[in-house]
N, C-alpha and C positions, 0 to 999 in steps of 0.2 A: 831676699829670702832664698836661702838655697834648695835646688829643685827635689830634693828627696824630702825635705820637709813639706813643699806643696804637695808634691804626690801621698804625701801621708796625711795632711790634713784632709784631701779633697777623698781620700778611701773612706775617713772616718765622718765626715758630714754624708758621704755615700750610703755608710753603716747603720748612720744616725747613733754612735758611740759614742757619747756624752764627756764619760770619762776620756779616753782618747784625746777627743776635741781638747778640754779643757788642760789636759797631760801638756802637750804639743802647742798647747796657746802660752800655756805659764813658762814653756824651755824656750819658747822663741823671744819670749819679752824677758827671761834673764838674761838671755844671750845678747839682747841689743841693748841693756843697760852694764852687764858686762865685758863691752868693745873696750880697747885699747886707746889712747888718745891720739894713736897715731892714724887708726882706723877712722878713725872719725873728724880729722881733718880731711880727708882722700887722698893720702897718700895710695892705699890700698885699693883692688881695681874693687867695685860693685859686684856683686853677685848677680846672679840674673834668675 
């Protein structure tokens, strides 16, 4: 998960922003069924 997205989830569970949380929960989990197939063998390095 890329680190500007922890830091925005972990502001928004800070906030207790409902909306936010649930915004940044649904981009991350399109994000990781919209990967590449190249991305998902590991050709590509890991985020951290």
């Amino acid at each position: 998960m890329p680190q500007w997205l922890c830091n925005q989830l972990m502001r928004a569970f800070q906030n207790k922003n409902p909306r936010q949380i649930r915004l940044l929960n649904d981009s991350w989990f399109f994000y990781r069924t919209r990967r590449s197939p190249a991305e998902l063998s590991g050709s590509f390095e890991k985020s951290r």
